[in-house]
N, C-alpha and C positions, 0 to 999 in steps of 0.2 A: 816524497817517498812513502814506506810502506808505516812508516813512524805518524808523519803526520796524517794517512788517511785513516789511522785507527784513533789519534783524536779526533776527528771530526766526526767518526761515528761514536764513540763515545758523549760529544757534547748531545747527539742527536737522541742518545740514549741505548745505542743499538748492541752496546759493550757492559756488561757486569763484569764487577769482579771478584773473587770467590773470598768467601769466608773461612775462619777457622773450622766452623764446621764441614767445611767441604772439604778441606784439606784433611782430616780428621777420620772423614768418610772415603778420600783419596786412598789414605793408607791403608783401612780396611779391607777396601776393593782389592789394591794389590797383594794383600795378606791370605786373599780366598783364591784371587785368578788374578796368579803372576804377573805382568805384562812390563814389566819394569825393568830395564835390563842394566841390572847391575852392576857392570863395567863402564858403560856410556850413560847413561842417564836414561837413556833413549823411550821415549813414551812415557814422562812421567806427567806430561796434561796430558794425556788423555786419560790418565784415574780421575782426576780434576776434571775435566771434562764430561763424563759419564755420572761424577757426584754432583756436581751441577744440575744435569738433564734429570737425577734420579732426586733432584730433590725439589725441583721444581716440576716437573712431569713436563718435562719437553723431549721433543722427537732429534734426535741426529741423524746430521745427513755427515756419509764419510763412504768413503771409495775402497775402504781398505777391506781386504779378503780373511775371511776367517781364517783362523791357523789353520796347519796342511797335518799336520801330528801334533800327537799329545804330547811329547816332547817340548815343544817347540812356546814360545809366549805367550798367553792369548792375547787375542785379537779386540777391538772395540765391538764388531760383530759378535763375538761368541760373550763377551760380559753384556752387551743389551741384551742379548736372549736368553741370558742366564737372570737376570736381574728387571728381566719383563718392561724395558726400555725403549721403546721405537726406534728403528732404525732404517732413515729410508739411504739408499744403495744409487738408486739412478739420479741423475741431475733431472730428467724431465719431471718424475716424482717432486722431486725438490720445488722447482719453480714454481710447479702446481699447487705443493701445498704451502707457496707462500704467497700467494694472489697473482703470479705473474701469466699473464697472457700475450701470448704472440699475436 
């Protein structure tokens, strides 16, 4: 299952795991651009996630659409552009910029 293929990329190296200071920088992100929904939990890696990318300078690939109103939570899109983060959108982007060729 989904348990055991994330050991095996982990042994391979292909998994990090985040630090205090990323967690740290977690809560900051979501202190400046909400994205945290405080009833459900809902999106709290992806503050982890973007502190990771932002503190390593790596690029995210992720499908999700920037919020629709300013109301509304932000999005992974709208905090990489906010926080000058790459963010690639399409899967063919993706594969290309991780050596893969058809």
């Amino acid at each position: 299952g989904l348990k055991q293929w994330c050991e095996i990329q982990k042994k391979k190296g292909m998994m990090q795991s985040i630090n205090d200071g990323h967690r740290e920088r977690g809560a900051e992100i979501n202190n400046t651009y909400k994205m945290i929904d405080e009833t459900t939990g809902k999106s709290t890696g992806d503050t982890y996630l973007i502190a990771y990318a932002e503190a390593n300078k790596l690029t995210i690939f992720s499908r999700e659409a920037p919020r629709k109103d300013n109301n509304d939570l932000y999005k992974i899109p709208d905090v990489c552009s906010a926080l000058n983060i790459r963010l690639i959108y399409k899967p063919k982007e993706f594969l290309e910029a991780i050596g893969y060729k058809n």
